[in-house]
N, C-alpha and C positions, 0 to 999 in steps of 0.2 A: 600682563607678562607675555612676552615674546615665547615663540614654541621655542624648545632649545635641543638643539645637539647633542648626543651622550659624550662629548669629550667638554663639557659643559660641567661635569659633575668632578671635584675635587677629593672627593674622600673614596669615592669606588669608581671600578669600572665592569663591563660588560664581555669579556672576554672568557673564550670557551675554558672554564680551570681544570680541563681533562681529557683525553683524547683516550678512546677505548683501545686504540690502536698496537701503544705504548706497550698494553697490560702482559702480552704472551711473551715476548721476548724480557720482557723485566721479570715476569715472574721464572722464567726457566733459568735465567742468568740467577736467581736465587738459589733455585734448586741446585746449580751445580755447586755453588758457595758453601751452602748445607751437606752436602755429599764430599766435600772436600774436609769439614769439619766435624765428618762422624756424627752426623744431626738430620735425623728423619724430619724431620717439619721445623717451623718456626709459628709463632704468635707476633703478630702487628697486629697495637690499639691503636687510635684514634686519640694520642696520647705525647706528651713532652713530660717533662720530669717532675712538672707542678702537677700532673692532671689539667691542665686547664681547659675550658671550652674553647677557647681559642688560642691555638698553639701557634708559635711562631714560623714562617718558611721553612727554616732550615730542619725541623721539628716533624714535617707533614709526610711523616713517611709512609702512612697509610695510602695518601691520596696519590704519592709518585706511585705507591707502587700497582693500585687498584684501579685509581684514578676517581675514587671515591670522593667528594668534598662535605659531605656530612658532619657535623658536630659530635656524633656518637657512631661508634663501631667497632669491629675488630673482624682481620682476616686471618686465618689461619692455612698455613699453605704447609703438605705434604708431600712425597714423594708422588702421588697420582692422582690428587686430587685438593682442591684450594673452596674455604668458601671465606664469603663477606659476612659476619652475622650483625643486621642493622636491626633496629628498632620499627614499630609499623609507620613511624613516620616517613622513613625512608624508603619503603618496598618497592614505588617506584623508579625514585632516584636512583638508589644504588643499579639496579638494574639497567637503567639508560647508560652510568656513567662507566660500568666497567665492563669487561668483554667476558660475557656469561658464556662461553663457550671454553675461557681456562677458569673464573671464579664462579663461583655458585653463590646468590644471594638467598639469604635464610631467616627467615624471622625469628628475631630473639627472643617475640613472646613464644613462638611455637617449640624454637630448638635454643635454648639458650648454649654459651660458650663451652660451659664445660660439658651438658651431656651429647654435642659434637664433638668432643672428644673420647669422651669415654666408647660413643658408636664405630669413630672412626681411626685412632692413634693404632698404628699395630702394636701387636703382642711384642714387649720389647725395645719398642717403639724410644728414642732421642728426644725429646721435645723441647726446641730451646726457646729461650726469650729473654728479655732485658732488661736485668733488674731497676732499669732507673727508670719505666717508663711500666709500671704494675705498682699497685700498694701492696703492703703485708698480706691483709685481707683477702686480695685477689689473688696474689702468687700460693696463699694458702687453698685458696678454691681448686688453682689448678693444678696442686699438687694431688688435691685428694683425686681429682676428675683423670689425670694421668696415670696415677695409681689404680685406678679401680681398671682403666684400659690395660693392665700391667706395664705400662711404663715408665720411662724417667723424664723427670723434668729439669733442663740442666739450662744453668746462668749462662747469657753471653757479654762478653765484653770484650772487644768493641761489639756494636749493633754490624750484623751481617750485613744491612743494608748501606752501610753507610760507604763501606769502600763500594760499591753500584754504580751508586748515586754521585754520576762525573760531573754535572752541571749543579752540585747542592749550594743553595743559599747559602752567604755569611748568615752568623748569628748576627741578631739586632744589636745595635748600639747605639740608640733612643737615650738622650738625657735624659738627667733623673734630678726633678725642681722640687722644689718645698710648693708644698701646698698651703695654701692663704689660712692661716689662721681661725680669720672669720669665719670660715666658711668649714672649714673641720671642726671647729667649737671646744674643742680640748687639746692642750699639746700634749705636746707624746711623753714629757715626764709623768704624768697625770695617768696617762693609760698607762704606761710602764709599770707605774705603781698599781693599778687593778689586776692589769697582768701579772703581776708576781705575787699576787694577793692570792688569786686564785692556784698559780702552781703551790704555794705555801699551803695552801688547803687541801690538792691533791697528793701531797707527800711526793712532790716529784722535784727532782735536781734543777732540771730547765727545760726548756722546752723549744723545737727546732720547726720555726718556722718556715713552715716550708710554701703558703698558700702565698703568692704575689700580692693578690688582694692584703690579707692580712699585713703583711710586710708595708703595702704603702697606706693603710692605714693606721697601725702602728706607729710609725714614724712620720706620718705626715707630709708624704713625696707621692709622685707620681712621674709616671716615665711613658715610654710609649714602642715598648717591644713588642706588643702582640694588635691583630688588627682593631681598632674602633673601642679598643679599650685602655684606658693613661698607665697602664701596668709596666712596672720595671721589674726584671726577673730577675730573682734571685732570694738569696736565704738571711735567717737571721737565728743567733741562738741566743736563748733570753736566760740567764739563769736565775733561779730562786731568791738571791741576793745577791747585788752587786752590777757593772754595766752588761749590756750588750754587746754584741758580737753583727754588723750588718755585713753577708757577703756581697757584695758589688762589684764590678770593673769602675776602677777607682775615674779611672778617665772618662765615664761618664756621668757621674755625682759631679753636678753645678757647685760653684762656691758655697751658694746660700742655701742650697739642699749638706751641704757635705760639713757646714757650721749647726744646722740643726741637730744632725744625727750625730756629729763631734761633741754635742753639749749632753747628750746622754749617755753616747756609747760608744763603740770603735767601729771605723771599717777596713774592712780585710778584703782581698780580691778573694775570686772566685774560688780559688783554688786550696785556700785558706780551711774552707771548712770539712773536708775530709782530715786534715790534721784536729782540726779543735774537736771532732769528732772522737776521734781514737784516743784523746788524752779524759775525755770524760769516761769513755769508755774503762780506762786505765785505773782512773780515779774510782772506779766502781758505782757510778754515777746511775740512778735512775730515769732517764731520759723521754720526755714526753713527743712523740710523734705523731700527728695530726693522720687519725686516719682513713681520711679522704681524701689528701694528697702529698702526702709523706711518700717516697718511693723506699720499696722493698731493700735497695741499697744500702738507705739510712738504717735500717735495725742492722743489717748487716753488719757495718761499720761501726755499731755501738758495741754490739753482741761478741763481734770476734777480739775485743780489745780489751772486754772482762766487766761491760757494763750493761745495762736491764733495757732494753727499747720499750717502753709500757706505751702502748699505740691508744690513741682516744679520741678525743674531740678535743680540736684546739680552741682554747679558752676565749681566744679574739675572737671566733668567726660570731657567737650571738653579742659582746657587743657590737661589733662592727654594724652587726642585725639591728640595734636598738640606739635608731639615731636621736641626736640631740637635737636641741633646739632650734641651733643654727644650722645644723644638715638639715632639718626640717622645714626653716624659713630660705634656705638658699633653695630647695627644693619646687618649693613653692612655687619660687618668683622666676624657674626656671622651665616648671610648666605653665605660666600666663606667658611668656617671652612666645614660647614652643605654641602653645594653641595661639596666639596669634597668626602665626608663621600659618599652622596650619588649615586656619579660616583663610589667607591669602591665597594657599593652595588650592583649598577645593572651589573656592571663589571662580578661578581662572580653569580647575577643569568642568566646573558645572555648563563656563562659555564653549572652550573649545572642544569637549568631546563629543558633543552632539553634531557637530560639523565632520566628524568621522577621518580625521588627518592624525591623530594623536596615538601614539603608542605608549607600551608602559616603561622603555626606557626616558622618551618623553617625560613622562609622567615622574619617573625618579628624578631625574636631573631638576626639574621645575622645583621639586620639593623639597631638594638638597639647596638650592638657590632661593631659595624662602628663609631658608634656618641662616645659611650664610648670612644672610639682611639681616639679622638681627645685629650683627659684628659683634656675637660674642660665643659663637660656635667654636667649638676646637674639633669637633670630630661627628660623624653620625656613630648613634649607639650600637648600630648592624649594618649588615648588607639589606639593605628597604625591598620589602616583600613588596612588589606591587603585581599582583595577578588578573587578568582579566580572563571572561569565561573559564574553561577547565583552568588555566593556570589557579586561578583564585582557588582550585580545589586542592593544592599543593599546599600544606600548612607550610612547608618553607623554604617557599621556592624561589629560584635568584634568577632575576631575569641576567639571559646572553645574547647577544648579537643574534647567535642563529634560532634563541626560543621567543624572541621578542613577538607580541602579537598587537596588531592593531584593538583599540579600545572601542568596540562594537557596542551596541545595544543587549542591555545582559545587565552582569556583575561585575563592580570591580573592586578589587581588594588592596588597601594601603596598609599595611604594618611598620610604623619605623620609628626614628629613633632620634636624640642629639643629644651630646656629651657639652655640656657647659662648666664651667667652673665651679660653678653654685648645685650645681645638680642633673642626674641624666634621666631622659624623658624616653618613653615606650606608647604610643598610643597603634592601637588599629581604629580606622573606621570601613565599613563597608558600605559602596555606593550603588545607586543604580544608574545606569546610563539609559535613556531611554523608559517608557514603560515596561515596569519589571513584570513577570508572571503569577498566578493568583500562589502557585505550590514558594516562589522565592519570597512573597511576602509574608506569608505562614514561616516557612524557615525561622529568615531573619525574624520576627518576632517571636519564637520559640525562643532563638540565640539571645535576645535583650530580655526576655523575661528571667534566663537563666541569670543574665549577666546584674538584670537589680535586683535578684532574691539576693545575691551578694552584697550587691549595695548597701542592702537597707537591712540585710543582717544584724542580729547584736546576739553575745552567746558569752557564756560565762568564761571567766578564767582559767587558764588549761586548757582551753579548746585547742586543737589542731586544726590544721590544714587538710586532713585526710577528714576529719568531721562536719566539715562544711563543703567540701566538692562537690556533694550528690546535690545541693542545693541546686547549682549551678547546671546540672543537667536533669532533672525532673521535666521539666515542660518538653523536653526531647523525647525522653522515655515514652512520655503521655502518648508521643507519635511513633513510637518504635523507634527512632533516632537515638544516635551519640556522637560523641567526638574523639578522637583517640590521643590526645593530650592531654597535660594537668590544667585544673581551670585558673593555674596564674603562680609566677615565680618569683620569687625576692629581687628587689630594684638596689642596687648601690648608692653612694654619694660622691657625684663624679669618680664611676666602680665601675666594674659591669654591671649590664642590663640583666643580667644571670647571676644573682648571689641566693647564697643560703643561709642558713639552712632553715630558713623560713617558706614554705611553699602551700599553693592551695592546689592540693592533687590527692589522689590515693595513696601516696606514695610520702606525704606531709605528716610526719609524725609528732613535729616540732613544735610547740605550744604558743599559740600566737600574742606577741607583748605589744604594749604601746611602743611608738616610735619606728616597728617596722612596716617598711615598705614592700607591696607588692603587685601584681598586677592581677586584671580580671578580666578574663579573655579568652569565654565561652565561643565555642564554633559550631559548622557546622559544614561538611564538604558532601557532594555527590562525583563523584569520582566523573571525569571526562566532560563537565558540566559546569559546574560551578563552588564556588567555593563563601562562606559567608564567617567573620568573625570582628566581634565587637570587644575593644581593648581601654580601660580607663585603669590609671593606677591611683590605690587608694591607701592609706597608711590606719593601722590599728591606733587605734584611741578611747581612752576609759568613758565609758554612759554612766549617768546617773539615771536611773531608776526608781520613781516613787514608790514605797514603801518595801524593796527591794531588802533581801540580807545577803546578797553574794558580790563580788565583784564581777560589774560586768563590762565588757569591751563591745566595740563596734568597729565603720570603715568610716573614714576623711576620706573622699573622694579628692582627687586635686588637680585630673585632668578634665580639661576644659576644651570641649568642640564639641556643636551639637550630633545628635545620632540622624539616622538616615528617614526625612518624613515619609520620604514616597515608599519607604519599605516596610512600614509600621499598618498592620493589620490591626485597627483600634479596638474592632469587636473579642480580640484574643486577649486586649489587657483587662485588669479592672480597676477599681477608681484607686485605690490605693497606689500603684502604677503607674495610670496618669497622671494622677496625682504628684511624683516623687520625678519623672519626665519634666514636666511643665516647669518644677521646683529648680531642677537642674539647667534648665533652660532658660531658665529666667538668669540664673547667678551666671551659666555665662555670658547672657549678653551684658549684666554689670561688669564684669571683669574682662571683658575682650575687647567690647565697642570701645572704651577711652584710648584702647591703642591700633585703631582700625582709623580708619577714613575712605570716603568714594566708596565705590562699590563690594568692597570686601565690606566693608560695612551694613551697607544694605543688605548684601546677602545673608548674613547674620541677623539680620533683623527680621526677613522674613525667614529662617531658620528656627530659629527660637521664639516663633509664636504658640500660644498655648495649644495642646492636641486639643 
């Protein structure tokens, strides 16, 4: 493959998403906004009206106003003082991207949101914020945390920022397609009927779908509002008996997307469901709202109209979790296509990076033009981590023009992604460029022994995600080491790369079933040095057990490309290990060489020799 150019890459680009510059005069233009409306401070998340991880432009009013671009956070700006509060994965980031000399960035393990308020809101104190961009939950959190500061917390609408913000995006208007049958495995009368199976069991009216994800699995569409994920925004209200309700901009519903959702239910433009809202309200209705991404608005609009907002966990999001057969096999044949791609890629960086010309915008574009060749790519599943030295030690860091580094002799770190129609793929591997160090090949072999005690796990029924992390970091502990992320998150079916509520972290409460997908993706960072993390996604699947009386579950492994040999320290595994290496290296060269030729070929072959 040819070195390539970064305007070479079709689905991202490289360009600074923030200027620190911007942050003092936006944020003062707020403060008078606030002072005009009798309002000591305001609250901006990290947040659009779904919660989603990936909010659309017009939506990013954290980042206009911070210049923050993180996937989690929240600023809160007062009369004399503003902070950013990010999570540890961000301490760095946020810091580079906003001008710490009007924001103050604060770790939310150290200072979470609300006891920054309760230290800092005066006595008295205005506090406003948006109800359509908080959940119940949270606006309950920050009522107590205002309250205990002695002050009040009061609704805005419109959002203060938005008269600002002169240059803001349109909102998206991404068709919205029916999704292939085959490849969804059930149609949506089918789940409609589960779905109301279950509100019938929770003694509730309907229930208001507020999750995008949900929505277009549900009805069996996809759209493409938010970045690198098929997501159409918008709402649906299901009731207990009888059709549906999908909110849409009808002028983007395709023919044959807008004859599927017509064979089960109606759709309504956007504006629609603030009425149907108030009339259940009316009806004395008790109304189910998702509460992870239900906005504070929604009970509002139930509640003042004379009906019950009972806020919980929305009934789609574990099936969505617990894919069928055909998510399963489209999944499959969507990570062989993908680890192809990605034996092509590292093929061509094992040649050219040791000739010392190649960067890692290079490096992205090559590997965005890998997945393209397959010609059935519709999107990459993220922005493609590719780090070299310190960057690699950035769990998620986006290369730009001006951070780009040459790909030296060291680490280098790939994480990334592609949306197929059949199924969306997550893999990291980490490489060495050159002879690596005696302390990088310890690491990384700490990182792969954490990553197959996962693998080769098996644990009984009702296990969680929180019960099996520590697995995944023990060989780290052994050296004083951690990682400061979950060791892997719920995969979608042509979804986001970030679904729930399945996860392997401390924070994984959710009891892991067959059919869900997750990822496994132990790390390891030295801050200003290097960065290491090894990513296979693997799916729950029931073990039989000789003489066994419980049910018990395991991992299908289903991503395919071998791990890094020069970085494997043999004397730290033991045969067992080896053992389950060799095994895995063997089934990818079954399943990769038939679709390999020339040298990607061979390179896999001498990849996949036994340790």
């Amino acid at each position: 493959m040819p070195e390539l150019p970064a305007q070479a890459c079709r689905f991202q680009s490289f360009s600074e998403p923030s200027n620190p510059a911007e942050v003092a005069p936006r944020v003062a233009a707020l403060r008078r906004a606030l002072a005009a409306q009798g309002l000591d401070g305001f609250i901006i998340p990290r947040a659009d009206e779904h919660q989603g991880e990936y909010v659309p432009a017009h939506m990013a009013r954290l980042a206009w106003l911070t210049g923050f671009t993180g996937s989690a956070g929240t600023a809160i700006v007062l009369a004399d003082k503003a902070a950013l509060i990010v999570d540890g994965r961000y301490t760095i980031q946020s810091a580079e991207q906003t001008d710490t000399a009007v924001v103050t960035p604060v770790k939310m393990e150290e200072t979470p949101l609300e006891r920054w308020i309760e230290a800092n809101l005066p006595e008295g104190g205005r506090l406003g914020y948006d109800p359509w961009v908080h959940t119940v939950d949270g606006v309950a959190r920050l009522e107590k945390a205002v309250a205990a500061a002695g002050g009040t917390l009061i609704p805005c609408a419109p959002n203060p920022l938005d008269a600002l913000w002169s240059d803001r995006p349109a909102a998206p208007a991404a068709q919205v397609k029916a999704h292939r049958g085959d490849f969804a495995g059930e149609d949506p009368a089918a789940k409609l009927a589960r779905i109301q199976e279950a509100l019938a069991k929770a003694k509730v009216d309907a229930l208001v779908v507020s999750d995008p994800h949900a929505l277009a699995w549900t009805f069996n569409i996809r759209g493409g509002d938010v970045e690198h994920t098929p997501l159409p925004l918008g709402y649906a209200i299901v009731p207990r008996e009888g059709r549906p309700t999908v909110f849409l901009a009808p002028e983007k519903v395709t023919n044959e997307a807008g004859d599927a959702i017509g064979a089960i239910g109606e759709i309504s433009p956007p504006s629609g469901l603030e009425l149907q809202l108030k009339r259940l309200g009316a009806a004395g209705a008790k109304v189910r709202l998702d509460a992870a991404t239900a906005a504070s608005a929604l009970a509002t609009l139930i509640g003042e109209a004379g009906g019950t907002a009972d806020v919980g966990a929305d009934p789609i999001a574990l099936m969505k979790a617990r894919k069928n057969a055909a998510e399963l096999a489209g999944t499959r044949n969507a990570h062989l296509r993908d680890g192809a791609a990605i034996v092509r890629f590292l093929t061509w960086l094992a040649r050219e990076a040791p000739k010392g010309g190649l960067t890692e915008i290079d490096a992205v574009a090559a590997l965005e033009q890998e997945r393209i060749g397959t010609g059935l790519l519709k999107d990459v599943s993220f922005t493609t981590i590719a780090g070299a030295g310190p960057n690699a030690a950035l769990p998620h860091y986006r290369v730009t023009e001006s951070s780009n580094r040459r790909i030296e002799p060291g680490i280098f770190l790939v994480d990334s992604g592609g949306q197929y129609e059949d199924g969306t793929t997550d893999i990291t591997r980490t490489m060495a460029i050159g002879t690596p160090t005696a302390e990088m090949r310890d690491r990384y072999t700490r990182v792969l022994k954490g990553h197959l005690a996962i693998s080769r796990v098996v644990f009984v029924k009702g296990t969680s995600g929180a019960q099996l992390d520590a697995l995944a970091r023990l060989p780290l502990w052994q050296a004083g080491l951690d990682f400061d992320h979950g060791t892997g998150h719920g995969v979608g079916s042509y979804l986001s790369v970030h679904e729930g509520p399945q996860r392997l972290s401390k924070l994984g409460t959710t009891p892991l079933e067959p059919g869900m997908i997750l990822s496994n993706e132990p790390g390891y960072y030295k801050q200003g040095e290097y960065g290491i993390r090894i990513e296979n996604l693997i799916v729950v699947e029931e073990r039989q057990i000789p003489g066994g009386d419980r049910t018990i579950y395991g991992f299908e492994t289903i991503t395919w490309c071998p791990y890094e040999r020069a970085l494997i320290e043999r004397s730290l595994l033991d045969q067992g290990e080896i053992d389950w290496i060799d095994a895995y290296h063997a089934k990818v060269w079954e399943k990769l060489s038939p679709l390999l030729a020339g040298e990607p070929k061979s390179w896999l072959e001498q990849a996949c020799r036994p340790l």
